[in-house]
C-alpha positions as CSV (number, residue, x, y, z in Angstrom):
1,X,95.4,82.7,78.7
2,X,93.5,82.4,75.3
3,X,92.6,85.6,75.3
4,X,96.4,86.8,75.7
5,X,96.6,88.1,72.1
6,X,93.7,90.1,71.6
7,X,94.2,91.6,75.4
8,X,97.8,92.2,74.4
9,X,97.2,94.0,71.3
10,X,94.0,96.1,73.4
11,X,96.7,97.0,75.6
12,X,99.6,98.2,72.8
13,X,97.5,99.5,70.7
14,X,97.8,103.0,72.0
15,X,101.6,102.9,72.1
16,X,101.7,101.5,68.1
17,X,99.3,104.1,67.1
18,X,101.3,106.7,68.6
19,X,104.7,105.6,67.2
20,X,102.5,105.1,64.1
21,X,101.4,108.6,63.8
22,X,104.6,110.7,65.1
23,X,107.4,110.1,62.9
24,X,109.4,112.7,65.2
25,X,109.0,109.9,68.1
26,X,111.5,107.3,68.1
27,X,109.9,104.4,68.6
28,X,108.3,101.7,66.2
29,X,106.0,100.6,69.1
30,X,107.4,97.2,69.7
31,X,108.0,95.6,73.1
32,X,110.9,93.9,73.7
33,X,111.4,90.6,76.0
34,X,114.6,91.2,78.1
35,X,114.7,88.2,80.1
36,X,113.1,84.3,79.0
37,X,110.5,85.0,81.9
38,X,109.3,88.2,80.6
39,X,107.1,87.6,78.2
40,X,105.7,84.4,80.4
41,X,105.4,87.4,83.7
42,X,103.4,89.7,81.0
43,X,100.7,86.8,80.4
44,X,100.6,85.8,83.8
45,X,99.5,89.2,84.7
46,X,97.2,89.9,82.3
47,X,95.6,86.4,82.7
48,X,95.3,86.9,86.3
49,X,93.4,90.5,86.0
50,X,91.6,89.4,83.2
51,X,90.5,86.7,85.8
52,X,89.6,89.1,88.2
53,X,87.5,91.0,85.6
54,X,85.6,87.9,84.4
55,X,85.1,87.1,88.0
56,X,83.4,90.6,89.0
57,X,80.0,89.5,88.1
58,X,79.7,86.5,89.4
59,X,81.5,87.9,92.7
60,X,79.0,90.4,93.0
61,X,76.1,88.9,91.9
62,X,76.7,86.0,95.0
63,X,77.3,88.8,97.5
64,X,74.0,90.3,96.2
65,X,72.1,86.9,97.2
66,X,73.8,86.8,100.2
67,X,72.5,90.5,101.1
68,X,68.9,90.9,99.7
69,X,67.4,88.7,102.4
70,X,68.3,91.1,105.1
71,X,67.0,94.3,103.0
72,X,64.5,96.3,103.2
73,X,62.6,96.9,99.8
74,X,64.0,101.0,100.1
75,X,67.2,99.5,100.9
76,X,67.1,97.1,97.6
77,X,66.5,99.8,95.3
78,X,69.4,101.3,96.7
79,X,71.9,98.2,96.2
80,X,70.6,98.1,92.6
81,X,72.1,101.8,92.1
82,X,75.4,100.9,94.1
83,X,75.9,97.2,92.0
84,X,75.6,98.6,89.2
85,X,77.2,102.1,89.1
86,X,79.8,100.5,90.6
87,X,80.5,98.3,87.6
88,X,79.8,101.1,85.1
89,X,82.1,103.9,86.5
90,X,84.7,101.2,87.1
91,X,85.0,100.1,83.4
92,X,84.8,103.6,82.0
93,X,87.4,104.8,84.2
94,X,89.9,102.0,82.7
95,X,88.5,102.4,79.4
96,X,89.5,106.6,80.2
97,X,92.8,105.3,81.0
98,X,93.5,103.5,77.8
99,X,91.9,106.4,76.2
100,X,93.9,108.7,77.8
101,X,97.2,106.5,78.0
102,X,98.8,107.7,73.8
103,X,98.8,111.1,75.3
104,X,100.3,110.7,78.4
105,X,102.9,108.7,76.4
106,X,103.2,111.3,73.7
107,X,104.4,113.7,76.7
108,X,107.1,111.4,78.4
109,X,108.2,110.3,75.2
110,X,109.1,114.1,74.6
111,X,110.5,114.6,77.6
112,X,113.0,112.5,77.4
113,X,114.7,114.1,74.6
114,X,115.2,114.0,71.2
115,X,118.1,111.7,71.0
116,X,116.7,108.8,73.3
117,X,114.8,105.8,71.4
118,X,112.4,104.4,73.0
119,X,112.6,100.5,74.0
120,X,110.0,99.1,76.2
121,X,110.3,95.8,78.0
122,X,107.1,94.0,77.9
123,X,106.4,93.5,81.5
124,X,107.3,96.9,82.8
125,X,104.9,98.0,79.8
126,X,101.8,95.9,80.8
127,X,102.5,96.7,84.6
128,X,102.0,100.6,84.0
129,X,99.2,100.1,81.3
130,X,97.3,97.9,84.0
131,X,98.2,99.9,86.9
132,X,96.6,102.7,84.8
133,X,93.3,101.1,84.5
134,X,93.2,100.2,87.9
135,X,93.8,103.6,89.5
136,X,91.0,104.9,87.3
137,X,88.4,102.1,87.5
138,X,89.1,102.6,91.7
139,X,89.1,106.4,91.4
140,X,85.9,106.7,89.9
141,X,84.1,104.7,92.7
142,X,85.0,107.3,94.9
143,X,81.3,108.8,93.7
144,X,79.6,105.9,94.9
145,X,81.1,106.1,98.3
146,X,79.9,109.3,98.8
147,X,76.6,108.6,97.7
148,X,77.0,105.5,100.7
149,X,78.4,108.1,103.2
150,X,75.6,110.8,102.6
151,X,72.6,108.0,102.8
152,X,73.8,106.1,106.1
153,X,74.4,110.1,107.2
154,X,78.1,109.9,108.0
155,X,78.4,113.2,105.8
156,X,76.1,115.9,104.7
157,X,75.5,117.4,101.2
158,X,76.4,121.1,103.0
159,X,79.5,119.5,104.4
160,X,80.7,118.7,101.3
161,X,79.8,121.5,99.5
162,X,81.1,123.9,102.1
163,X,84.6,121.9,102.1
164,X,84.7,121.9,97.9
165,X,88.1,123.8,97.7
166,X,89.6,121.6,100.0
167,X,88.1,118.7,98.8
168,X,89.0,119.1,95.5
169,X,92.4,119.7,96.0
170,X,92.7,116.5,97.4
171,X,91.0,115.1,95.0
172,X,93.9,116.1,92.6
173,X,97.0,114.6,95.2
174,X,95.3,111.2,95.3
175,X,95.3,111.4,91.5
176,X,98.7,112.3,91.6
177,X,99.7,109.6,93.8
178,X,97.4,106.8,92.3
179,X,98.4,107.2,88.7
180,X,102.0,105.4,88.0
181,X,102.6,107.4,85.3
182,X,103.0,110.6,87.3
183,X,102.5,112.5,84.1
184,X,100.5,116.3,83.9
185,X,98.1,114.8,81.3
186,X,97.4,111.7,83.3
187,X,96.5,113.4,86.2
188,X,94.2,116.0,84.9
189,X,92.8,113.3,82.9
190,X,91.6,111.3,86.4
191,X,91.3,114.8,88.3
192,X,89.3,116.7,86.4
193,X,86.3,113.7,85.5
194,X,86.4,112.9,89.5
195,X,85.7,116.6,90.4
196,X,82.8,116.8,88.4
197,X,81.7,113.6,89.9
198,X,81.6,114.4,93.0
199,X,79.8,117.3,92.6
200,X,77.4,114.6,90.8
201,X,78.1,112.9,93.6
202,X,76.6,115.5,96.0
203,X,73.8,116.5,94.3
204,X,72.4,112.8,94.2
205,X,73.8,112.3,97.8
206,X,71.4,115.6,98.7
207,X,68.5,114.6,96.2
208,X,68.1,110.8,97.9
209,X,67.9,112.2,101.6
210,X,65.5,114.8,100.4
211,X,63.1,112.5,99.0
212,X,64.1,109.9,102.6
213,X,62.7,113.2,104.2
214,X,59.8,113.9,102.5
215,X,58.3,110.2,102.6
216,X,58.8,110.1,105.9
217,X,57.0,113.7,107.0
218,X,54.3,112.3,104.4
């Protein structure tokens, strides 16, 4: 909760910029309280993520203790790679989100003609910006998973690149169903990055089991 302003700001930032730079928008990028619980539901949510957030590293760092015993010292270098991709592609997924969120906006805005200013109530606002983040901090952990699923041998590397075409189209449905927005720019902006990283994903997947192989015929 003390951090509401500067998260809030983070979060409209985007929007004001665009309304800033686009005279032809109408819009002034202010959000507007319908209701007396509105602005109270808009803090309430973005305390309670921003809890969640704060709470990641200490949430994972305990599951780590819990884990390490039971681990093999192959099986700890691994967990290193997982912990901490994991955090990494999950913050520059919602930081791509943000990034990506004054151009998704810039399209609806002009889709919905000319004539129509744009008013947005705070809540509704906060809900899509942080539903945002969340689809692409999740989406982009799909790489790590694969990773998980080629090591413990559920998949093969030659699977998955054998399957690509189908693979990569459903790469780009989930996108479309994950993003709220539901906006072309949106979903090429998640698509696109989670293609290429699963062919990362692959290549890593193929290079771990190679070396697995090769220490163990040695």
């Amino acid at each position: 909760l003390i951090a509401y302003e500067p998260v809030l700001n983070f979060l409209v930032s985007p929007y004001r910029d665009l309304c800033a730079s686009k005279s032809s928008l109408r819009c002034d990028g202010t959000l507007y309280a319908l209701g007396p619980i509105d602005g109270f539901a808009a803090r309430m949510r973005i305390a309670a993520w921003g809890g969640v957030v704060m709470a990641l590293p200490v949430v994972l760092w305990n599951i780590w203790r819990f884990i390490v015993p039971a681990l093999t010292k192959r099986e700890k270098r691994y967990s290193y790679f997982f912990v901490v991709s994991s955090v990494v592609l999950f913050v520059f997924g919602a930081y791509l989100a943000w990034w990506t969120l004054d151009k998704a906006l810039e399209f609806l805005i002009g889709w919905s003609g000319a004539d129509v200013t744009q008013n947005y109530q705070i809540n509704k606002y906060v809900n899509l910006v942080v539903l945002m983040m969340l689809s692409f901090g999740v989406g982009f952990l799909t790489p790590v998973l694969l990773v998980f699923l080629q090591l413990v041998e559920v998949v093969s590397p030659r699977t998955l690149i054998t399957q690509w075409r189908y693979v990569i189209v459903i790469i780009f449905i989930v996108a479309a169903v994950i993003t709220p927005s539901g906006d072309p720019i949106t979903l090429m902006a998640l698509g696109v990055p989670l293609t290429v990283l699963y062919l990362i994903a692959v290549a890593i997947g193929a290079l771990l089991l190679w070396r697995r192989r090769k220490t163990a015929d040695a």
